[in-house]
N, C-alpha and C positions, 0 to 999 in steps of 0.2 A: 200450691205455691202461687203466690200474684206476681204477675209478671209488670213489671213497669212500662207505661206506654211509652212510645218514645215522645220527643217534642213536636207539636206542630209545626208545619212547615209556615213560614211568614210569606203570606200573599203577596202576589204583584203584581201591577198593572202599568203600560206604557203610560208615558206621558213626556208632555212638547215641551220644549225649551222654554218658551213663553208663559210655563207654568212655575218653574223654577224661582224660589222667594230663599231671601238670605236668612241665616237662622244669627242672630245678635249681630249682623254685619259681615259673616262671615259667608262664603260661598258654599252651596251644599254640595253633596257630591252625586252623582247619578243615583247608585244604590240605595239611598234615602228618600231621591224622589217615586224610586219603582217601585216603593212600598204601599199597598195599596190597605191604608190606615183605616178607612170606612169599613173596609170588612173585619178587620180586628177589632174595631170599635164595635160592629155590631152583632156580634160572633153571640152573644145571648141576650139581645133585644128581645121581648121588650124589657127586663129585668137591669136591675143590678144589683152584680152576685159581692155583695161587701168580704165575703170568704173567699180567700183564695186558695181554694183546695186542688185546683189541675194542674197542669202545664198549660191548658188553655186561657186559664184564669190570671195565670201572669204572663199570657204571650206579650200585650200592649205593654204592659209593666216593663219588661226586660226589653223590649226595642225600643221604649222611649227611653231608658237608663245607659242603652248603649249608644242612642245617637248624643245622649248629652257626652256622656264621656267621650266619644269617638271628635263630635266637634268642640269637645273643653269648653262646654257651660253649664250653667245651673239644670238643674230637671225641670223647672218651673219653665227657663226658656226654650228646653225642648218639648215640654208640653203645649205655649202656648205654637212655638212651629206644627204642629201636630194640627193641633187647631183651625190654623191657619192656611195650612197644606189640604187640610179637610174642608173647609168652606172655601178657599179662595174668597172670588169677589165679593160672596155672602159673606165673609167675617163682619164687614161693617153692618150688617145687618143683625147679626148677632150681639154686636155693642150694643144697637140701638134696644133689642129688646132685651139685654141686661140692664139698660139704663131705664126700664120701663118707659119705653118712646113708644114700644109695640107690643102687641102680646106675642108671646113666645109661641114660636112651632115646636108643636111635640117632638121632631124629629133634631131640631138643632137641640134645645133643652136636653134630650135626653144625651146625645155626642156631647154637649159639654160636661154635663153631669159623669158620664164613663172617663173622661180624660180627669176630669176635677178628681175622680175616686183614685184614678194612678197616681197625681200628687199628694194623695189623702195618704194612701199608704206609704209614698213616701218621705210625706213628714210626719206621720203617725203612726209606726206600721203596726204596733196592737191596738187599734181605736176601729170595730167593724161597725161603725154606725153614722150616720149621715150627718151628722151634726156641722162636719166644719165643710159640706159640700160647695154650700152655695154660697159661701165667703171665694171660697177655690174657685170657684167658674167665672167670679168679679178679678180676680187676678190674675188667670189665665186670658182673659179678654183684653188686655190690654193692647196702646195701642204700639206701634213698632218704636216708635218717637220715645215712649214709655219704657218699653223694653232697654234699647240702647243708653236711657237715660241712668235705669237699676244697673245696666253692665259696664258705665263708663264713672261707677265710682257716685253716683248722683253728682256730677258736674251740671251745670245749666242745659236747659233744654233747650234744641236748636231754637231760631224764632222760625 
């Protein structure tokens, strides 16, 4: 008889107050930020596994579905905080070579592409194929201006 593995435990790592970024305006809470997402993001580098067949395989899945629920937003906006919380200062460096300014590091490329595949399943969740990735990883890059823009109803954007 097969015995069920239990769930991976969710990593985590200290981190300073001065690292601390709002997710759509709201304040995050510690437990969120001790979540150390690089290592769940790269939990089967260099691959990605479009099947999710483990507990390992939806670990990122399910804690970016509960910090959207927990902070009452979209998955998109707790995906691009993910993002965001994962590159810090690099995020803008990541725009740029979204916007083809620069060529892509394999290493950021491939984190946006895992986070893009969590919203992939969660707007598609029978579609196991790469198709609507790098649409997802231009969305996810957005910038916070942006973000709060989609969250406030599309009202005008600050100047």
């Amino acid at each position: 008889m097969k015995k069920d593995t239990p769930p991976p435990l969710v990593p985590t790592k200290p981190f300073s107050e001065n690292e601390r970024i709002p997710i759509c305006g709201k304040r995050i809470t510690d437990f969120w930020m001790e979540i150390d997402w690089m290592t769940m993001i790269n939990l089967h580098k260099p691959h990605l596994r479009l099947n999710f067949e483990s507990h390992d395989d939806w670990l990122l899945f399910d804690q970016i579905d509960i910090l959207a629920e927990n902070m009452d937003v979209d998955f998109a906006d707790a995906a691009h905080w993910v993002l965001r919380r994962v590159w810090g200062e690099n995020f803008e460096a990541a725009r740029a070579m979204q916007a083809m300014c620069r060529p892509w590091d394999d290493d950021m490329l491939y984190t946006c592409r895992v986070v893009a595949l969590q919203f992939s399943k969660h707007l598609y969740p029978n579609d196991n194929t790469l198709y609507h990735l790098d649409h997802l990883v231009h969305s996810l890059l957005r910038t916070d201006d942006e973000v709060l823009h989609e969250a406030n109803g599309h009202k005008s954007l600050p100047c």
